[in-house]
Structure formats: C-alpha cells, structure tokens
MARGU-902277 format. One line per 10 residues: their letters; for each residue x, y, z of C-alpha. Coordinates in nm, 3 decimals. Example, Ala and Ser with C-alpha at 12.3 -4.5 7.8 and 13.67 -1.06 7.14 Angstrom:
BEGIN
AS = 1.230,-0.450,0.780 ~ 1.367,-0.106,0.714
//
This chain:
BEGIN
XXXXXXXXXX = 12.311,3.231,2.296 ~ 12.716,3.267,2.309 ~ 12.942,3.450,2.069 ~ 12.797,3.383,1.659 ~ 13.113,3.159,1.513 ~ 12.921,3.136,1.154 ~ 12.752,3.390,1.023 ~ 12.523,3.325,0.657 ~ 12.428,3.619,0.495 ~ 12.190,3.625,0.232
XXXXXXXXXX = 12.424,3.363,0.068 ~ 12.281,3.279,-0.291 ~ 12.412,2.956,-0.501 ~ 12.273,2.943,-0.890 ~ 12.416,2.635,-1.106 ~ 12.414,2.633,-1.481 ~ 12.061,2.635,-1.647 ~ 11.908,2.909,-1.371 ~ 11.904,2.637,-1.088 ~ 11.959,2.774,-0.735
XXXXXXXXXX = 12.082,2.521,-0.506 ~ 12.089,2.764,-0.262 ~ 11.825,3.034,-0.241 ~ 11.940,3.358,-0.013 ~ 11.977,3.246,0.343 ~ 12.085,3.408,0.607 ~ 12.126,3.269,0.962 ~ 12.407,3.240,1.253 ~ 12.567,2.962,1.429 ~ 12.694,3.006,1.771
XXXXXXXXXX = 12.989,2.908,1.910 ~ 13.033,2.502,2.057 ~ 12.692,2.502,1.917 ~ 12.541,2.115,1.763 ~ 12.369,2.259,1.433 ~ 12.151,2.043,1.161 ~ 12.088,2.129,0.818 ~ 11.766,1.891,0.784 ~ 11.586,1.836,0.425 ~ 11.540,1.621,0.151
XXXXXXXXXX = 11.757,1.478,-0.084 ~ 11.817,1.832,-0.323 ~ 11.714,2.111,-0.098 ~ 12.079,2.231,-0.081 ~ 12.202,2.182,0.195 ~ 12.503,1.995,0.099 ~ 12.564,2.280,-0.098 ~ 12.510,2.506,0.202 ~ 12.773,2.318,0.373 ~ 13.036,2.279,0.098
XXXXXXXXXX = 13.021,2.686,0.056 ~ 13.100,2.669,0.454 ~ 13.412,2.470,0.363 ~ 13.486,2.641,0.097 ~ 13.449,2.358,-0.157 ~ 13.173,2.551,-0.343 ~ 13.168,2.903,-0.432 ~ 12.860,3.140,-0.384 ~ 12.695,3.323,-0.637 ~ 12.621,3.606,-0.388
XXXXXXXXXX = 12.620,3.623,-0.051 ~ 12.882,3.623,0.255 ~ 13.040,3.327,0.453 ~ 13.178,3.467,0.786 ~ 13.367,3.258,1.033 ~ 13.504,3.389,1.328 ~ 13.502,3.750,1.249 ~ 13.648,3.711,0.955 ~ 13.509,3.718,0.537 ~ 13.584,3.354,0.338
XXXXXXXXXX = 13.565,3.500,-0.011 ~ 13.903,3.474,-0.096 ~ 14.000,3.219,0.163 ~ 14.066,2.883,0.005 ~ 13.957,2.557,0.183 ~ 14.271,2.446,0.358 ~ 14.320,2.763,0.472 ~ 13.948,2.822,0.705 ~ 13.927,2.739,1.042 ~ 13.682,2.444,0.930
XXXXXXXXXX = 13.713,2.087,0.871 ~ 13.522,1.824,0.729 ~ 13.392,1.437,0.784 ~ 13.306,1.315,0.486 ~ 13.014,1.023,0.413 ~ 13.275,0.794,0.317 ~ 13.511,0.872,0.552 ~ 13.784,0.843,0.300 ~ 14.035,0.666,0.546 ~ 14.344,0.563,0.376
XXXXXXXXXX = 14.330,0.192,0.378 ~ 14.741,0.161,0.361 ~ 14.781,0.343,0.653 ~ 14.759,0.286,1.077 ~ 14.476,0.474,1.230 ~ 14.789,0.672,1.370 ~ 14.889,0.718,1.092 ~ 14.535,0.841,0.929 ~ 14.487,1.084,1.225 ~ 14.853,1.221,1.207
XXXXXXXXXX = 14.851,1.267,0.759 ~ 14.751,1.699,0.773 ~ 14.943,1.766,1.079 ~ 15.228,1.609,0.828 ~ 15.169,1.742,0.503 ~ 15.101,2.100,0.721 ~ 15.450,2.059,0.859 ~ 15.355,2.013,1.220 ~ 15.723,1.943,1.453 ~ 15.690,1.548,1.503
XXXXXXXXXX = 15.658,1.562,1.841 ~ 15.343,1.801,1.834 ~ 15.218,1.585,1.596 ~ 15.296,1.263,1.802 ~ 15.098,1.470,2.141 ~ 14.824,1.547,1.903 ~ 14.740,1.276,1.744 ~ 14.745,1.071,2.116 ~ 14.465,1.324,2.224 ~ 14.240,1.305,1.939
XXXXXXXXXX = 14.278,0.880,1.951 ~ 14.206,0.952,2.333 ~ 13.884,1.191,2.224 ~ 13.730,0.911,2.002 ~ 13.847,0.566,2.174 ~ 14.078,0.477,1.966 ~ 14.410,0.456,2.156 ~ 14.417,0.110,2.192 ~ 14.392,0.054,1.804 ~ 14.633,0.307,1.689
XXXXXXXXXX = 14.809,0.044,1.522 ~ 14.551,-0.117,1.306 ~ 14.494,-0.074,0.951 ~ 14.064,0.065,0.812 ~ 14.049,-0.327,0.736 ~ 14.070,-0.486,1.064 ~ 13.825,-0.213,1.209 ~ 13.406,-0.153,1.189 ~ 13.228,0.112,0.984 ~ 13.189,0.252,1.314
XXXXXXXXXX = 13.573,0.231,1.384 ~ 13.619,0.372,1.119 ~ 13.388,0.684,1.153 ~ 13.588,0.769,1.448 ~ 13.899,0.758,1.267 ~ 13.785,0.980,1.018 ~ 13.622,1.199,1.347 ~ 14.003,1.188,1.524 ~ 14.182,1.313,1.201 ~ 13.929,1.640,1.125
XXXXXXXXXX = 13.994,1.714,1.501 ~ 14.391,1.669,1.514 ~ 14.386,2.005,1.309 ~ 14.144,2.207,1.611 ~ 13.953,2.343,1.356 ~ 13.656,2.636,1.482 ~ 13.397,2.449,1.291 ~ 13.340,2.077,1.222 ~ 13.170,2.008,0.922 ~ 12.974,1.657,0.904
XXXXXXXXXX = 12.830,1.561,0.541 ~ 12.565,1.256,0.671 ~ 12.836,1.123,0.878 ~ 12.627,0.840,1.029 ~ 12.413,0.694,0.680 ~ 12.663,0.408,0.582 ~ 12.653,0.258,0.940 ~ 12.333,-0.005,1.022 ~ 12.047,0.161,1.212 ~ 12.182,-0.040,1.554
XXXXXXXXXX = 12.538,0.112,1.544 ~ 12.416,0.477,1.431 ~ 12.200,0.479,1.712 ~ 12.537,0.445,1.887 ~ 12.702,0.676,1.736 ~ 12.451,0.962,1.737 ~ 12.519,0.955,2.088 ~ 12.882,0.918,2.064 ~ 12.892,1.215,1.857 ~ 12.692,1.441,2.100
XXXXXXXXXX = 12.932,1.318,2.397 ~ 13.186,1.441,2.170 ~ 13.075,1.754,2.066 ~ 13.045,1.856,2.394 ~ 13.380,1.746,2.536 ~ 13.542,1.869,2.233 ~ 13.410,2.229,2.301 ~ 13.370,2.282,1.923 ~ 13.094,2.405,1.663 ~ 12.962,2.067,1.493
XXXXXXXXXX = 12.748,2.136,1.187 ~ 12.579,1.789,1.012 ~ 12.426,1.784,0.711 ~ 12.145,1.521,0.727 ~ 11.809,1.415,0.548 ~ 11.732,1.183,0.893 ~ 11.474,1.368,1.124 ~ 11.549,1.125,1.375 ~ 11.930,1.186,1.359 ~ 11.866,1.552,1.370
XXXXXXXXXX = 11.631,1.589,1.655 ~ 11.863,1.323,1.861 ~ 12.148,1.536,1.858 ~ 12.114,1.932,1.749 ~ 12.075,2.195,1.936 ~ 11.900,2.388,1.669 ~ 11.799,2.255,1.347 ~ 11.764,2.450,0.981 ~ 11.515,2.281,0.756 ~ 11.560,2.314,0.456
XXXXXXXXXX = 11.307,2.305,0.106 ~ 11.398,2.392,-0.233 ~ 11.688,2.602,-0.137 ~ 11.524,2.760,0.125 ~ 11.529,2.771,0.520 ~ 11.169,2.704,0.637 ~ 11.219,2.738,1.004 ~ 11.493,2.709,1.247 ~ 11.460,2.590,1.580 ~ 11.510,2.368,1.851
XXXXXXXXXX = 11.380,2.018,1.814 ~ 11.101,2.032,2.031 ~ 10.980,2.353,1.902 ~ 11.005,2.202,1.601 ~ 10.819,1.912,1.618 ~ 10.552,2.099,1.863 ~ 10.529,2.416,1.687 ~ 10.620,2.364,1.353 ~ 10.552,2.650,1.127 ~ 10.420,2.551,0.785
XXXXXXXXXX = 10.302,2.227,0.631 ~ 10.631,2.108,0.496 ~ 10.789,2.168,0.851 ~ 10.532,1.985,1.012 ~ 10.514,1.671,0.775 ~ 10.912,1.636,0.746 ~ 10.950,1.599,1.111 ~ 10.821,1.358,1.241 ~ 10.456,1.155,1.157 ~ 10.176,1.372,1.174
XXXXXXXXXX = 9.790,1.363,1.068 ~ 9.759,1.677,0.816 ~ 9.384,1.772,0.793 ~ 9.206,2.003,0.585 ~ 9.003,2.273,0.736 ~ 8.743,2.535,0.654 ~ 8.750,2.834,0.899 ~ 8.390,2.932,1.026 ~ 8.560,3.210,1.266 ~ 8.846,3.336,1.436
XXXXXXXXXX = 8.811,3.550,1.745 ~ 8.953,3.635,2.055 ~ 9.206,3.338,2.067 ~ 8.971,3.069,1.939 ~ 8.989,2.964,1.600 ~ 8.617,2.762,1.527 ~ 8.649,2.532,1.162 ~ 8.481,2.266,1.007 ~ 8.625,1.940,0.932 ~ 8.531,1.657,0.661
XXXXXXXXXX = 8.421,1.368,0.896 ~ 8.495,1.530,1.252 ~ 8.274,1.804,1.251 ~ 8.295,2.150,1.380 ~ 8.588,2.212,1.569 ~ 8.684,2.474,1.821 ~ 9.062,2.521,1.851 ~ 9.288,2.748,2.066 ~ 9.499,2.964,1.867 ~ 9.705,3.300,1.852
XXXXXXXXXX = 9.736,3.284,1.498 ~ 9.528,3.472,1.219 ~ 9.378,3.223,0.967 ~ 9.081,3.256,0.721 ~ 8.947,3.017,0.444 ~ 9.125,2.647,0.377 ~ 9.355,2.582,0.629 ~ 9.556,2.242,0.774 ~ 9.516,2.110,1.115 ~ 9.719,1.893,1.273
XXXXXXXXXX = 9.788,1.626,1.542 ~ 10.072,1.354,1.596 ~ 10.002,1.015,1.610 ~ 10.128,0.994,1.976 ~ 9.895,1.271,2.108 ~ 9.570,1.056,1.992 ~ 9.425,0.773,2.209 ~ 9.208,0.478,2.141 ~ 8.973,0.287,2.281 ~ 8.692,0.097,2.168
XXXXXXXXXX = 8.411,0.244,2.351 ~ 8.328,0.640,2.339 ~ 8.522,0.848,2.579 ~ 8.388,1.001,2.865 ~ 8.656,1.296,2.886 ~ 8.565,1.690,2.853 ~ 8.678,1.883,2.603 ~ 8.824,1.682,2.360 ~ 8.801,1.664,1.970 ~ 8.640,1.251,1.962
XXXXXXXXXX = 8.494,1.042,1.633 ~ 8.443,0.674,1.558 ~ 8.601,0.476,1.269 ~ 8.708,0.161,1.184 ~ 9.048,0.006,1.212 ~ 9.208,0.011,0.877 ~ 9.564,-0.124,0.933 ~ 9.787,-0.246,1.202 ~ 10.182,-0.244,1.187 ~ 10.311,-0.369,1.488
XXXXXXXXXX = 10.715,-0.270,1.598 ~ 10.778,-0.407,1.913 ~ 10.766,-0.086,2.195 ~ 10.466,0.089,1.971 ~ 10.228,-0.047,1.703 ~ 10.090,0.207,1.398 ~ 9.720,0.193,1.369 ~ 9.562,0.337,1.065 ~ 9.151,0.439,1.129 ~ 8.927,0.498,0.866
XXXXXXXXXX = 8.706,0.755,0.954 ~ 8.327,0.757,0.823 ~ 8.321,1.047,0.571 ~ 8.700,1.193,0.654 ~ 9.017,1.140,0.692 ~ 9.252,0.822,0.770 ~ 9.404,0.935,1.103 ~ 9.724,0.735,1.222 ~ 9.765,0.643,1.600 ~ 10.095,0.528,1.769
XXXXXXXXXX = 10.012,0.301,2.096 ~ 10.261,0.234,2.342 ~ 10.254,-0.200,2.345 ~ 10.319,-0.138,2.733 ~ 10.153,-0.460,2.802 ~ 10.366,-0.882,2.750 ~ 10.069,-0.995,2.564 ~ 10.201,-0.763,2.275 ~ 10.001,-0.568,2.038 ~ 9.779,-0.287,2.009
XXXXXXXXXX = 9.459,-0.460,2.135 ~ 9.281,-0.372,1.848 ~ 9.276,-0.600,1.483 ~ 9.178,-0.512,1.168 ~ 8.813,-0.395,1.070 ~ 8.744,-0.321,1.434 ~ 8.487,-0.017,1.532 ~ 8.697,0.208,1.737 ~ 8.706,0.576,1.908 ~ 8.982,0.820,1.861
XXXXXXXXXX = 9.009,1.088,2.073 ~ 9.245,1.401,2.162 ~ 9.297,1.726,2.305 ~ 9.245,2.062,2.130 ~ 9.538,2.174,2.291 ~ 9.744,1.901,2.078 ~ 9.561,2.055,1.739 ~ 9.848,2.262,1.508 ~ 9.737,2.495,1.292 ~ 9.886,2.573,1.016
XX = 9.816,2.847,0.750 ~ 10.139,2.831,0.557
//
C-alpha cells in the first residue's frame, strides 16, 4: 500500500447522556486510495467522517492528515473537502459560478480562478454547461457540480457524505461509475460515507464496516463478502443463509457439526470453533434442481419451494427445508422463457460445496 494520507487513532466520540457515536478506532487511509465507511443508519460513521473534516470534535483520539495533527486545525483550514448529500448548489448562481465561489471568497487571482475552475468543469463534464443555472440541470448534473467545486480547491482528501442516495437507482448506477473514473483520474483520496453495500463494494478499494461505533472488519470487497469475519459482517454485505451449528469436532483443518435439517456436516476450516456456531453460504453459491444430485462431496437436502421473486437477470427462491432452515437461492434466468423453472410448493434439491460453507464464531 502507498504513503498513509489519514491516519485514525484510537479516535473516541461520546455525545451528551454517555452515547458514543464513535467508539475508539483506529485505522489508516492511503494515499489516492477509494475508502467506504459502510453501516447502518447510527453506527457513526457520519460522525467518523465529520471529525475528518473537522465539523465534529473528538472526545479523544487523533485525526492525522498528511503528517500533520487536526486538533487545533479548523475546517477551512485542512487539506479536506466535502460533498455533501444535498449538494447544496447555489440555485442563483452558473455552474461556473458554483465551482469558482471558495477559490473567491479564498482570494484566488481571477485568472487562476478562471484556469481552475475550466479544469474541474473539464474533470466532471460539465464544460459545455458552465453557463446554466442548478434548475435547468439533473440531480445527476448537479452532483457533478457539487463534485467540480470540492475539487477546484485540490484538497488531499475528498470527503463524500452518501453522495449518490438522492439520485434514482438507474442514474446512481451511473454515477458510481462516474465517480470511480474520477477518483482515479483525479489522483486523490476519496472517502464515502454510505449505508449501500452495493455502492460500497462497486467502487472502494477497501471498505470499514461499521456497528455501534465500532469497526468490525476492514477489507477489500471481495474479502469481504468471501471471508467475512463475524455475523454482522457477513449478513450486512450482501444476502447470505446464516445457519446455526453445533460443533461435534474440530481437528486437523476439518471442522465436523451438526445441523437442524441438513445433518452432520464436515467443513474445511483453519479456524478454532467449539459449541453453537453460524455457518454460512450465499444464495449464488447454491444450485437447484429438482432431482437429487449426483455430484461428490457436496453438502445436498430436499425441500419444498416456498417463494419465488422473480427480477429479470436472477429470480430469489425461498426453500423450506423439512425440519431446518429456509435457505434462499439466486438462479441466473439465463434462459428467454424467463423464470426460475421452479413454482411454488414444488419438491426440490439444493445442493453446494463445502468449500462455499463460512464459518463464523464471532
């Protein structure tokens, strides 16, 4: 990894009544890096990044950027700058005129500013509306407005508060990769704050989730969908089929448990577990048919079909297993005649690799 542009150190933020928004994290951010603070709605992230822009405080704790301390930096002073959810373009003005307001009040030379604000139009597209007012544009005109003016300033760090949830789900599936085109050209370290998992893993390089306050793992977004490390982890990204487990044994690599409904299970693992555990397998990594499978070495039952949801390129299929759990199955509709080939009430057979089994002990 290159040069660490943000550092977190055991950074603690406590609000009035004992509650701690932010819970003593510590983690770096390298430089030109695409970082995601992933959670739920309250798990402080927000938080995390407004004490990055220096719009909160800490309690305790050290925010270093660059090299350098931010305690007694104030906001328009840090080598950050922020998009905001609303954007908070000012309606009376040109997009010019938007992009070139804090290379103004800043007292930028007008010609600088004029070069400036040409480049970041240039960086997001927008050259050829520099003259139009927030009004005559789309949300996701607009966006890159607000996108053009946080870069006209070169900040180190680009802070994103859920830049992307007041667009429609076609035109943010733009923009995510708009925003990862530009974050690379750009050359500068984008952190977003999101609650999307989708928006997250799309564009990040590494991802922080987040719980209660709390970083619970960060990675990259395969590792952590594939190898998530607790529970929460695993159920916040992504769909997944959490199953309880009692371990029978745990030796040399092989982890052997019984499960409600499946059976007795033999599972490769590394990891240590005893007693109640969770197992789990995405929806994606189970396959269906409607006679028993043939295959080797592969976890099988039989249940019947519970629920269909169909969604054009996949259809969810909920089975109900005799004596166990409901396990969910995404099918690829690969086929014209549409569907999942399976209805409602149907006897099926799920089956699935070992090798696709999490376990998880946290």
């Amino acid at each position: 990894m290159s040069e660490t542009i943000v550092s977190i150190r055991n950074v603690t933020k406590s609000f009035p009544g004992g509650v701690k928004a932010v819970d003593n994290v510590s983690f770096d951010i390298a430089q030109n890096e695409f970082f995601a603070l992933l959670g739920p709605s309250g798990c402080g992230k927000t938080t995390l990044l407004r004490m990055i822009s220096g719009l909160e405080t800490p309690t305790a704790g050290q925010i270093v950027i660059g090299g350098e301390d931010m305690a007694l930096t104030p906001p328009n002073k840090r080598p950050t700058n922020m998009v905001f959810q609303s954007y908070a373009v000012f309606p009376h003005m040109t997009v010019a005129d938007n992009v070139a307001y804090g290379l103004k009040v800043t007292g930028v030379p007008r010609d600088e500013t004029k070069r400036r604000v040409a480049e970041a139009l240039e960086m997001v597209k927008l050259t050829a509306l520099a003259d139009r007012k927030p009004d005559q544009m789309s949300g996701g005109q607009r966006q890159r407005v607000a996108l053009a003016r946080a870069l006209v300033k070169r900040p180190k760090v680009l802070l994103l508060d859920e830049p992307l949830s007041a667009l429609d789900a076609k035109l943010r599936d733009e923009m995510r990769l708009e925003l990862t085109r530009l974050q690379e050209n750009v050359g500068i370290t984008f952190i977003i704050v999101t609650h999307d998992q989708d928006e997250a893993l799309s564009m990040a390089s590494r991802i922080a989730v987040m719980d209660r306050g709390a970083v619970r793992q960060i990675a990259t977004p395969s590792e952590l969908y594939e190898h998530p490390s607790s529970r929460f982890v695993a159920d916040f990204i992504g769909k997944v089929n959490l199953i309880e487990a009692q371990v029978i044994s745990n030796t040399a690599g092989a982890l052997v448990c019984e499960v409600k409904g499946l059976g007795r299970l033999e599972l490769p693992t590394a990891s240590p577990a005893a007693g109640t555990i969770a197992i789990a397998v995405r929806p994606e990594k189970l396959k269906i048919g409607t006679s028993e499978p043939l295959a080797a070495n592969v976890i099988k039952t039989r249940g019947k079909v519970r629920d269909v949801a169909y969604y054009g390129d996949t259809s969810h299929v909920v089975v109900a297993v005799d004596n166990g759990p409901d396990l969910s199955v995404n099918v690829q509709n690969e086929s014209r005649l549409g569907g999942a080939g399976v209805e409602r009430g149907q006897e099926v057979w799920l089956h699935w690799s070992p090798n696709d089994t999490l376990v998880l002990t946290e």
